[in-house]
C-alpha positions in Angstrom: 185.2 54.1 -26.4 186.2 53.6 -30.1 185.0 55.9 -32.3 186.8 54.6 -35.5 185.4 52.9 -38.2 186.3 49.6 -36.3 182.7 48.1 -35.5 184.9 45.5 -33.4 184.6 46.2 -30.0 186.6 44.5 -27.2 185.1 47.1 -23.8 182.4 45.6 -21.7 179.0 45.9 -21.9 177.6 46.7 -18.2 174.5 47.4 -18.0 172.3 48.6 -14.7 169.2 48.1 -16.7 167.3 45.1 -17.7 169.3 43.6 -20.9 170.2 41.2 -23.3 173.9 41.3 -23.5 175.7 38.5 -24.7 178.9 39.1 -26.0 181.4 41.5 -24.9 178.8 41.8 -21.4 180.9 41.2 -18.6 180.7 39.8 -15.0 182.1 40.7 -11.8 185.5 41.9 -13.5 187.2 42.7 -16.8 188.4 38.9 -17.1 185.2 37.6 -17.3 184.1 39.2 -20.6 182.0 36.7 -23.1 183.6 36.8 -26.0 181.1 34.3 -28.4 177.9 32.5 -27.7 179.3 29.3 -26.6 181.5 31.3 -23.6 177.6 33.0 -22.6 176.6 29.5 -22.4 178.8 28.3 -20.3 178.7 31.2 -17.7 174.7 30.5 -18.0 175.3 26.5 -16.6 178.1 28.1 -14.1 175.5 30.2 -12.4 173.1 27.4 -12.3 175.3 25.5 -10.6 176.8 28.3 -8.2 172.8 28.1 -7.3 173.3 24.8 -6.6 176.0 24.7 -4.6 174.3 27.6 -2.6 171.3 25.6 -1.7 173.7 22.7 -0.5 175.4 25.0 1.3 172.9 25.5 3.0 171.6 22.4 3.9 175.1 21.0 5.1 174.3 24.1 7.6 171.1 23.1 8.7 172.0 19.1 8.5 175.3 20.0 11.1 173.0 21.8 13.5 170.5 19.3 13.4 173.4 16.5 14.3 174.5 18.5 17.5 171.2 19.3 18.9 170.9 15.4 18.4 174.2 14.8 19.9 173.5 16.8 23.1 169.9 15.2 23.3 171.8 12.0 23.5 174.0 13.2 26.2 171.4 14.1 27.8 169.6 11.2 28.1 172.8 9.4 29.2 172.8 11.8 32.1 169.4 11.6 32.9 169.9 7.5 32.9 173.3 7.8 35.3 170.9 9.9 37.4 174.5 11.7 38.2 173.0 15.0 39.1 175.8 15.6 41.5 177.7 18.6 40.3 175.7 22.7 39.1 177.9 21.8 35.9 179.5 18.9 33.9 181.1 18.9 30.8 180.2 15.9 28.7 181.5 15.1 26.0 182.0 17.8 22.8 178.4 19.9 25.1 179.1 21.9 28.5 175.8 20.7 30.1 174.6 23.2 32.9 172.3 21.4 34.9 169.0 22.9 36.6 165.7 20.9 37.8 166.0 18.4 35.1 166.5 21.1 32.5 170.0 21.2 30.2 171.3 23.6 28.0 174.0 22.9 26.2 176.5 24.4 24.4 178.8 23.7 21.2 182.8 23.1 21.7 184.8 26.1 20.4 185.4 23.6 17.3 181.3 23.1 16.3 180.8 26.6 16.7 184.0 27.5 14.3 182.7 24.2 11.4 179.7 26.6 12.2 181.0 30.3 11.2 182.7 28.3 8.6 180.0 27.0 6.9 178.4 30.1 7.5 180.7 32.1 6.1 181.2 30.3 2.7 177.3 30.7 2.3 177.3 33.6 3.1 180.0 34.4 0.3 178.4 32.4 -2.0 175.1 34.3 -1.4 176.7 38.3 -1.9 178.3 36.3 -5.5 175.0 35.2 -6.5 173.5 38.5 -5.8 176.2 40.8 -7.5 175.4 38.8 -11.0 171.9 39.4 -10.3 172.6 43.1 -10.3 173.7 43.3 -13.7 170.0 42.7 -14.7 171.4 40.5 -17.5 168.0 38.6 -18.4 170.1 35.0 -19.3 172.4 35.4 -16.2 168.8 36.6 -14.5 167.1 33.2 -15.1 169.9 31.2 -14.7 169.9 32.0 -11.4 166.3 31.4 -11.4 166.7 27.9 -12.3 169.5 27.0 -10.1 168.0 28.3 -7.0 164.9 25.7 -8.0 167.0 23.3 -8.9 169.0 23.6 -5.9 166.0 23.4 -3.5 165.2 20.7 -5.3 168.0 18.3 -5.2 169.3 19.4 -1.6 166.2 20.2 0.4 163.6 17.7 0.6 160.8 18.1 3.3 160.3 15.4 5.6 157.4 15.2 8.0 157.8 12.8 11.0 153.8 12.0 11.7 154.0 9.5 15.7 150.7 8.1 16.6 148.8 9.6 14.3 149.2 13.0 15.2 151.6 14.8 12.5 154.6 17.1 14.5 154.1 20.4 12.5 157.1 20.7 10.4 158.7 24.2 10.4 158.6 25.8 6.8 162.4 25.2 5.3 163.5 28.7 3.5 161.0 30.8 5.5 163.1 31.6 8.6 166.1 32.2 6.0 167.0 35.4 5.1 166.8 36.0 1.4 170.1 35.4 -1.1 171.4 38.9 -0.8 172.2 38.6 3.0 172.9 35.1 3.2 
């Protein structure tokens, strides 16, 4: 710490309590130290948008899944029209397709389940980045993460609800089942 007459500072301001810090507060390391107003602004719309790409992140998960259950449910409808019940097991297509009593379960290739962990994974990093900025308790950082989860679920996460003959199919509640930001 300088204890000159310098009032020029150039050592971070961390805080673990609520704050106000804009310049010379930094984030996540040493290099990312805001040196003027302009610098705080930008980090502000950086963390909106890190929200962003979180949300869509996690959409492109859910969207994936959702196109191989819909795959297999077309395989299995072409086995159920061949009516080729022959063999305890086939392997169709990307799904291995155990067959009991008109009952499949399928199972993703090696390569879905990797574009999986993948996707998982990068959310998963994205989430613990997100969270470590929130735990400076800097209140412009704090709200900017605010605003880009919102925005975020927003622009990526529309709900849709599929309503056949009248009766409406109960849509699951999207962001419910997820765990919170902090554990991806």
């Amino acid at each position: 710490m300088n204890h000159g007459g310098n009032s020029e500072s150039n050592e971070c301001k961390v805080s673990m309590l609520w704050n106000y810090n804009t310049i010379d507060a930094c984030f996540l390391s040493p290099s990312w130290q805001i040196k003027n107003s302009g610098m705080m602004a930008a980090s502000c719309v950086g963390v909106v948008l890190l929200c962003v790409i979180l949300e869509a992140l996690r959409r492109i998960g859910k969207q994936y899944d959702q196109h191989l259950v819909a795959q297999c449910k077309r395989q299995a409808a072409v086995l159920v029209a061949s009516a080729n019940g022959s063999g305890d097991a086939e392997k169709n297509g990307s799904c291995q397709v155990p067959q009991r009593r008109n009952k499949f379960a399928f199972r993703v290739s090696a390569f879905q389940q990797l574009a999986r962990a993948i996707i998982h994974a990068v959310t998963f990093g994205v989430a613990y980045v997100v969270m470590l900025l929130a735990m400076y308790f800097n209140a412009y950082i704090f709200f900017s993460i605010v605003i880009g989860a919102g925005l975020g679920k927003y622009l990526c996460d529309w709900m849709v609800v599929v309503v056949e003959n009248g009766s409406e199919e109960a849509p699951k509640p999207a962001g419910i089942e997820e765990s919170t930001v902090c554990c991806g």
